[in-house]
N, C-alpha and C positions, 0 to 999 in steps of 0.2 A: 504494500500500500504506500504510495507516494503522497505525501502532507504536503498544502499548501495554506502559505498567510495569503487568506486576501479581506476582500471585504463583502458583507451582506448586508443588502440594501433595506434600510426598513424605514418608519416616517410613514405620514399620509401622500396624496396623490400630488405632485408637485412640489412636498417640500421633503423630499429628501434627508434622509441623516443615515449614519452603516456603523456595523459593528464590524472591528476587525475579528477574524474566529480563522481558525486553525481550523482545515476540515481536508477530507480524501478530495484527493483532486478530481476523481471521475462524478462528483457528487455534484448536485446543482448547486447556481451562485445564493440560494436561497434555501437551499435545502439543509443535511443535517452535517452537525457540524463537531468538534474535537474538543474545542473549548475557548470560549470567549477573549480575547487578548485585550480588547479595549474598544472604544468609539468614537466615529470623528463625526463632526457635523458642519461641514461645509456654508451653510446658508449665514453665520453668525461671523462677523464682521471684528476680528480675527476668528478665522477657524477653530470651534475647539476640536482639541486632539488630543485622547489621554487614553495612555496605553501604559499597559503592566509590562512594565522593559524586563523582569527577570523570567516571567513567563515566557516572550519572544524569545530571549535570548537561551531559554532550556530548549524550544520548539526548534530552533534554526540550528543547533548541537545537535540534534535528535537527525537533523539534514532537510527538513522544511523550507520548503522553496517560496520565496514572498511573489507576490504578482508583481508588477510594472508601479502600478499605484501604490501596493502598502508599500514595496521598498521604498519610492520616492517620498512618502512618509514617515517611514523609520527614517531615513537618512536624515529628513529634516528636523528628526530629534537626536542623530548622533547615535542609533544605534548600528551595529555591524551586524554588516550581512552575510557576511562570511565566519562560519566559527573558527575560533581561536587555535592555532597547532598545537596539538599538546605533547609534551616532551615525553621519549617513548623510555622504559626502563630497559635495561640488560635482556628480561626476561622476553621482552615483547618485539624483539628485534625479528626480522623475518632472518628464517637461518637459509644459507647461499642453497641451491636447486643442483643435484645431483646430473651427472651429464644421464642420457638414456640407457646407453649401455655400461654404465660403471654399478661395479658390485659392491655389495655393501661391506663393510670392512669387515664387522663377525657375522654367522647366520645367528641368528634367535636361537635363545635354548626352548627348547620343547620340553614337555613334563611326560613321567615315563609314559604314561598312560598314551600319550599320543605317538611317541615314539612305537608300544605296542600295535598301536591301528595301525601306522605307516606300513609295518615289518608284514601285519597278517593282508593287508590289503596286495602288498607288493607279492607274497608269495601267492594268492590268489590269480594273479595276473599271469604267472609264471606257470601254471598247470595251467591254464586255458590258454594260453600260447602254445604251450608242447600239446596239448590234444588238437590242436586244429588243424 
């Protein structure tokens, strides 16, 4: 499921005002939504605009993509649209990609039990071969 910030349109007929909401982007501009981020209201002379900046900015870590307009709005409150790089431990490092043909340095130990299977399967194989 791919998350998008945008906005939904609510108000009476000609005056306009939206709520910013976090919602699946295949979903209608109206339809259901992820959870509420804030509200602008365009028609008031400066615009208000007031949004929950730590909600946004857990939504857009999460990987939530803003539309054209809320980014132009975040931005004009100074929040990033892009999440922050986060510095990776020792443990989280991706480890280098073995060539295709290179062997691995020990084989796996096996427990007896499977060493038995291998032995009784193999000589299995070995009397249906010599009877054929």
């Amino acid at each position: 499921m791919s998350v998008v910030i945008r906005l939904m349109r609510a108000g009476a007929k000609k005056r306009p005002t939206y709520r910013m909401v976090a919602a699946d982007s295949r979903r209608q501009r109206d339809g259901r939504f992820l959870e509420i981020l804030g509200h602008y209201n365009p028609l008031t002379q400066p615009f208000e605009l007031v949004v929950h900046k730590d909600k946004v900015e857990r939504w857009i870590s999460r990987g939530a993509q803003p539309s054209e307009q809320a980014a132009s709005l975040l931005r004009s409150l100074g929040i990033p649209l892009h999440p922050a790089p986060v510095a990776k431990t020792a443990s989280e490092t991706p480890k280098p990609k073995r060539a295709k043909n290179a062997k691995r340095a020990a084989p796996r130990k096996l427990s007896s039990r499977k060493v038995e299977k291998k032995a009784a399967r193999k000589s299995t194989k070995k009397k249906a071969a010599t009877k054929a």
